[in-house]
C-alpha positions in Angstrom: -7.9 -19.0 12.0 -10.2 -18.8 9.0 -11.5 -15.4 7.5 -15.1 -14.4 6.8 -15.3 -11.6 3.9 -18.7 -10.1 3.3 -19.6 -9.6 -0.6 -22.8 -9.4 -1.0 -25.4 -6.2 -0.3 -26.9 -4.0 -3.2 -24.2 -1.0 -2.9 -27.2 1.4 -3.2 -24.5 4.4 -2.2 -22.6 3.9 -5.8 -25.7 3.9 -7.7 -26.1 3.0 -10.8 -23.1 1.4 -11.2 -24.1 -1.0 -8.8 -27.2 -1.8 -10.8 -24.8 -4.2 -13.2 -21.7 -4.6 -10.9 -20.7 -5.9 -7.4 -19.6 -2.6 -5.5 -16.9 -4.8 -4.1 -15.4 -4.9 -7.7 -15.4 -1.2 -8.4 -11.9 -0.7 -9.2 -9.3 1.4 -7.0 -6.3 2.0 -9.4 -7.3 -0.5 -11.6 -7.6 -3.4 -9.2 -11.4 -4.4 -7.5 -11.5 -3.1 -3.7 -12.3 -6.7 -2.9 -8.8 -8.0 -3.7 -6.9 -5.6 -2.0 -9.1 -7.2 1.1 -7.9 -10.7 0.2 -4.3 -9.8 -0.6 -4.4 -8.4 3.6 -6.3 -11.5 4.6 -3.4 -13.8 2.9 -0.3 -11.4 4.1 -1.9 -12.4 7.3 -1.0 -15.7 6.9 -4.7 -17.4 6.6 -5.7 -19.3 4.0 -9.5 -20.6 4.5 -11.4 -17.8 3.3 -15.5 -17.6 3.5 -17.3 -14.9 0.8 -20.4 -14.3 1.9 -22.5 -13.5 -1.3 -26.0 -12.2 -2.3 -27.3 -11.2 -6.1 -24.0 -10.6 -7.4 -22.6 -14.0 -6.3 -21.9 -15.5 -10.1 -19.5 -11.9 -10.7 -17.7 -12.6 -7.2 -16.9 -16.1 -8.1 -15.9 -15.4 -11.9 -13.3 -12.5 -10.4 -12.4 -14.6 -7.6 -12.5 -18.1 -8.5 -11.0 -20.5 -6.2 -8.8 -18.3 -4.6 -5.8 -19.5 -5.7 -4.8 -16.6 -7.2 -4.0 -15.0 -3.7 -2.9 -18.0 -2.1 -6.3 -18.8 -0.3 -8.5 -21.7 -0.4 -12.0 -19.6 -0.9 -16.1 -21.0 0.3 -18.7 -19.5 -1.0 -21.4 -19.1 1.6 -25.0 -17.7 0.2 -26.7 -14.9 2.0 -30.7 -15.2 1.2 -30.8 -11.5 1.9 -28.5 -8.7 3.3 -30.0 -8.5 6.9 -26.8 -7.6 9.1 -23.3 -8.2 9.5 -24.1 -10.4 12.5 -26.7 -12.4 10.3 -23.2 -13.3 7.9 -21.9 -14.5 10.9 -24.8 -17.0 11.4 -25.2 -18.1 8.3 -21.2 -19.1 8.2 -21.3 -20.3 11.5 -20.9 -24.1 10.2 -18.0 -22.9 7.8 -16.8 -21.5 10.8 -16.6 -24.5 13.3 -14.8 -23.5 16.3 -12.3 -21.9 14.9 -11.3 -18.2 15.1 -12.2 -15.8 12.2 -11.7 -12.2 11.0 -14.8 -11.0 9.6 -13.5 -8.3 6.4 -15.7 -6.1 4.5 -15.5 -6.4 1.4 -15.9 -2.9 0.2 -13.4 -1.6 2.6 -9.8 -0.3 2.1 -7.2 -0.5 5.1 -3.9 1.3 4.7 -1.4 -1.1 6.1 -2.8 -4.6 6.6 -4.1 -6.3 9.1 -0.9 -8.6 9.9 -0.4 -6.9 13.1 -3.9 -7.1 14.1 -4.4 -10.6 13.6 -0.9 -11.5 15.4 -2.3 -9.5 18.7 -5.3 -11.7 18.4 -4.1 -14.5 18.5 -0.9 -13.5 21.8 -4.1 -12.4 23.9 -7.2 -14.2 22.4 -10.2 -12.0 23.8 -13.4 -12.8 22.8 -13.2 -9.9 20.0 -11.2 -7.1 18.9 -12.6 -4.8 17.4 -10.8 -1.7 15.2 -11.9 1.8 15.4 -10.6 5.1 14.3 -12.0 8.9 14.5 -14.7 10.1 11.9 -16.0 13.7 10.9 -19.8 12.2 11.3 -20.1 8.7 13.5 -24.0 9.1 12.7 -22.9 7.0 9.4 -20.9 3.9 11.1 -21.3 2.1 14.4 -19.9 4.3 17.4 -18.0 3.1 20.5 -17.9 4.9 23.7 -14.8 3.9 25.9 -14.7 4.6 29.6 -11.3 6.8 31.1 -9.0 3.5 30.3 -10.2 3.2 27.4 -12.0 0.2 27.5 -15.2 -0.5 25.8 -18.3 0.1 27.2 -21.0 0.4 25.0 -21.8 0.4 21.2 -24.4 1.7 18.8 -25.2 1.5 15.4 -25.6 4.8 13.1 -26.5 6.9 16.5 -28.6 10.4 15.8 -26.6 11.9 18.7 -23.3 9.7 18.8 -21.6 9.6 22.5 -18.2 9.7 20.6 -16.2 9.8 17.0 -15.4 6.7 17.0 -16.3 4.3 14.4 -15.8 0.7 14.4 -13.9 0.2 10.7 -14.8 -2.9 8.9 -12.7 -5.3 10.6 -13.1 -7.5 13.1 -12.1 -10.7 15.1 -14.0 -13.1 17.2 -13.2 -16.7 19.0 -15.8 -19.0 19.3 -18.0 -17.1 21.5 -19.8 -15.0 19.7 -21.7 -17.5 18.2 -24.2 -18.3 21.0 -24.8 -14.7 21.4 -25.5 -13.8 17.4 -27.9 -16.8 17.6 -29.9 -15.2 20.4 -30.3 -11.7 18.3 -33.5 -10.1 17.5 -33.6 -8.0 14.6 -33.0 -4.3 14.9 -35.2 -1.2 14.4 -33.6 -1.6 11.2 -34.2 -5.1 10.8 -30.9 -6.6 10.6 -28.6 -8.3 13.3 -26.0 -5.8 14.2 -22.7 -6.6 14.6 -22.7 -4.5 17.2 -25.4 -6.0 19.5 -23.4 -8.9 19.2 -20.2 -7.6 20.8 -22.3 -5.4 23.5 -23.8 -9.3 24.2 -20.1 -10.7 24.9 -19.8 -8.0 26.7 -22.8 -8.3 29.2 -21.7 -11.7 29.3 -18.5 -10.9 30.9 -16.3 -11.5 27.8 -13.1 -9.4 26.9 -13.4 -7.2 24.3 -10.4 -6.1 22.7 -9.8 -2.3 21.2 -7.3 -0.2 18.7 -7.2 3.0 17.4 -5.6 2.9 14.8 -4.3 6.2 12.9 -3.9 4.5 9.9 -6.4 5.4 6.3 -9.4 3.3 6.4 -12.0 4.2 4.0 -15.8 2.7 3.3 -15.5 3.1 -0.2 -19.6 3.0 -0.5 -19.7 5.9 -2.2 -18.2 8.1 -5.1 -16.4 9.7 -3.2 -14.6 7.6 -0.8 -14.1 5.4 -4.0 -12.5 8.6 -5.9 -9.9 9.3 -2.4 -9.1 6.1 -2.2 -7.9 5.8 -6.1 -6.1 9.3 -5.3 -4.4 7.8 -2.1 -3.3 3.9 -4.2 -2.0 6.1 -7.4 0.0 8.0 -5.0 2.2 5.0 -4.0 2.1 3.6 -7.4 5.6 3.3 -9.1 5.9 4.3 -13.1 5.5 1.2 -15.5 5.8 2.5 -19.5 4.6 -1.3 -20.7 2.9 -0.3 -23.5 3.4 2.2 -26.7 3.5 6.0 -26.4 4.3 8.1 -29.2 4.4 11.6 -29.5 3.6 12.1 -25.7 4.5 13.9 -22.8 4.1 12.1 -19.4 4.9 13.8 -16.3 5.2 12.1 -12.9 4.2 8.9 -12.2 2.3 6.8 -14.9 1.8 3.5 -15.8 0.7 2.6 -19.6 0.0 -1.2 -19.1 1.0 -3.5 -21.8 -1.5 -3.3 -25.1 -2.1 0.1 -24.4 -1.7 2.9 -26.9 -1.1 6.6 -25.6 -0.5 9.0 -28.9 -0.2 12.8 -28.7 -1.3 13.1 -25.4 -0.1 15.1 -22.2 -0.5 12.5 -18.9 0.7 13.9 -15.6 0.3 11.4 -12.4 0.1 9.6 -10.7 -2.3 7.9 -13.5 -2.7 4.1 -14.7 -4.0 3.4 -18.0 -5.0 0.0 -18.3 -4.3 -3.0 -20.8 -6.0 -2.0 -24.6 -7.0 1.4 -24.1 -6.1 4.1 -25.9 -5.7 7.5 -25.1 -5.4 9.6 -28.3 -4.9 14.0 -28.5 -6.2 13.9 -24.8 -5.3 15.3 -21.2 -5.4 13.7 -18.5 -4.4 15.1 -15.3 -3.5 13.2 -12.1 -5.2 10.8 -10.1 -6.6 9.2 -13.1 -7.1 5.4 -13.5 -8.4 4.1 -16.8 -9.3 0.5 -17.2 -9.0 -1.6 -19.8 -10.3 -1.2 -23.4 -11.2 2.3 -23.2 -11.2 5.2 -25.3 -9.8 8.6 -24.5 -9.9 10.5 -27.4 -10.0 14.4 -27.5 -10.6 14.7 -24.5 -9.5 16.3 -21.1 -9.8 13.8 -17.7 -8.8 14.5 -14.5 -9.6 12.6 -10.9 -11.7 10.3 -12.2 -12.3 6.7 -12.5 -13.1 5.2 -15.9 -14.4 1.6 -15.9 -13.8 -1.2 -18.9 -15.2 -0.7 -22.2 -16.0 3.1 -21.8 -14.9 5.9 -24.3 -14.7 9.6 -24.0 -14.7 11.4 -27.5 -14.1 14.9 -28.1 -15.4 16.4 -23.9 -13.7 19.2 -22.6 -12.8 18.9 -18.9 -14.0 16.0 -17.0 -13.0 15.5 -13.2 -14.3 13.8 -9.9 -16.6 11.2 -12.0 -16.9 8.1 -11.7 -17.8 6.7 -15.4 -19.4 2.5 -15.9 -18.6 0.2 -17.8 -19.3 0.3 -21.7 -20.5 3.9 -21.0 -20.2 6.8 -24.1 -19.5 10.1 -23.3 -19.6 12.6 -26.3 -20.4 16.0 -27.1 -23.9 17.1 -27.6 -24.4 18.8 -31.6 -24.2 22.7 -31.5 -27.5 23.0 -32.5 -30.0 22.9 -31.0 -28.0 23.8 -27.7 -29.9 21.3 -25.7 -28.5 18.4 -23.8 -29.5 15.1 -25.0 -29.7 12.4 -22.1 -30.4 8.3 -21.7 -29.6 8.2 -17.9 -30.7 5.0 -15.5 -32.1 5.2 -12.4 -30.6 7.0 -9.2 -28.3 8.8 -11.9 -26.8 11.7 -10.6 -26.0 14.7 -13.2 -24.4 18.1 -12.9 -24.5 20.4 -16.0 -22.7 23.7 -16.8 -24.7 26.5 -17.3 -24.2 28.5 -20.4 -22.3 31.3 -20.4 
């Protein structure tokens, strides 16, 4: 069995980072979401891995190299344009042979693995099994309805009236058949191939089509917020590691302070990671907190957030549920005149406190 992990579309949903990064490297907890994908993939006990990859192919490959690293030998397969999950399939299909694959997205997180998953695959072999668990809006994902055995009927993709709440979640496995059937697709009203025509055409060829629910967390980390919930839910079942130097601190709960990093006068309660060269100096930050490497904290108050390499926060009062780039400044704005002073990129999203 090979594996076929999708890394390439614009990430338009976590906007602007995504301008300069991969959305699959966005970190959860200090680690890209990608490699928590490939870390599964490898528990699973493959090894040949295909990365599909568009305009941020050269970041993928520097973070991922050869994919030795996780134990996997890693392909890089090009992808022209993002037109479909189903399209990823056809363009790997010669990387692919006859072989059977899990197709991974590489932007989602999956709470347990997929070891079992794979090992019921390969006992029963359908044509494709599919994963899907219960959303608060299916309009957003691909929605299966299931007859009273709960066998698959029908699929369709981002439905204005959804016929149930289930969403397929970003995994799935296929034999050998499906590739006769992606090469007979037509593009959507969207103009992609859908993964899910694909698996309605095994199934109107007479081809089993495996299902489970699973109750597991599975999150599309897409946006700020998923990306922000999933940090929360990794921090939460970190362990403490006090690697690097802390003086004149109090840390509460769970925190990591990875080796080269520098916490002085400071209050941290975690769960919170502070990564390798950073330094958080006469600050606060509260829990669920992941700082990445080579950032400043300094005078400052943090809490749920996300803080990417490079960045520093000087002298800001109360920060929470952000999301903050790489290399980005955040600092106050001078007391007179009170007006705030902006440089923000396109798509930016900004919420300001009023004056009191």
């Amino acid at each position: 069995m090979k594996a076929l992990v999708l890394a390439g579309g614009s990430g338009t949903r976590l906007r602007p980072i995504t301008h300069t990064s991969a959305k699959q490297l966005v970190p959860v907890a200090n680690k890209p979401v990608l490699f928590y994908g490939l870390e599964a993939i490898a528990e699973a006990g493959i090894t040949d891995v295909g990365i599909v990859v568009g305009d941020t192919a050269q970041e993928i490959q520097r973070a991922v190299g050869d994919g030795s690293a996780f134990g996997l030998n890693v392909t890089y397969l090009p992808q022209a344009a993002p037109l479909g999950l189903a399209h990823a399939v056809l363009i790997a299909h010669d990387y692919l042979g006859d072989d059977d694959f899990v197709m991974y997205l590489g932007d989602n997180f999956l709470i347990g693995g997929i070891s079992e998953l794979v090992e019921r695959f390969r006992k029963e072999r359908p044509a494709a099994q599919i994963m899907l668990t219960k959303v608060a809006d299916p309009r957003a994902f691909g929605v299966a309805e299931l007859d009273a055995e709960g066998r698959l009927i029908a699929l369709e993709e981002k439905p204005a009236k959804p016929k149930s709440d289930l969403a397929l979640v970003g995994v799935f496995l296929f034999t050998a058949a499906v590739h006769p059937i992606v090469a007979d697709l037509a593009p959507s009203d969207r103009g992609e191939l859908e993964i899910s025509q694909a698996i309605s055409g095994l199934i109107d060829a007479g081809h089993p089509v495996a299902t489970t629910i699973t109750e597991g967390y599975w999150k599309d980390t897409g946006n700020v917020a998923d990306m922000l919930e999933v940090n929360r839910l990794v921090l939460e079942a970190m362990e403490p590691d006090l690697a690097g130097v802390v003086r004149d601190s109090e840390l509460i709960g769970r925190v990591t302070v990875a080796p080269g990093a520098v916490v002085r006068n400071s209050r941290i309660v975690g769960p919170a990671v502070i990564g390798p060269g950073s330094v958080v100096q006469d600050s606060y930050l509260g829990p669920f907190t992941s700082v990445a490497e080579d950032c400043q904290i300094i005078d400052s108050e943090l809490e749920y957030s996300v803080v990417l390499r490079g960045a520093a926060v000087r002298g800001v009062r109360r920060i929470e549920a952000s999301l903050i780039g790489h290399e980005v400044e955040v600092t106050p704005a001078p007391r007179t005149p009170r007006a705030h002073r902006l440089v923000l990129g396109d798509h930016s999203k900004v919420q300001i406190c009023a004056y009191s």
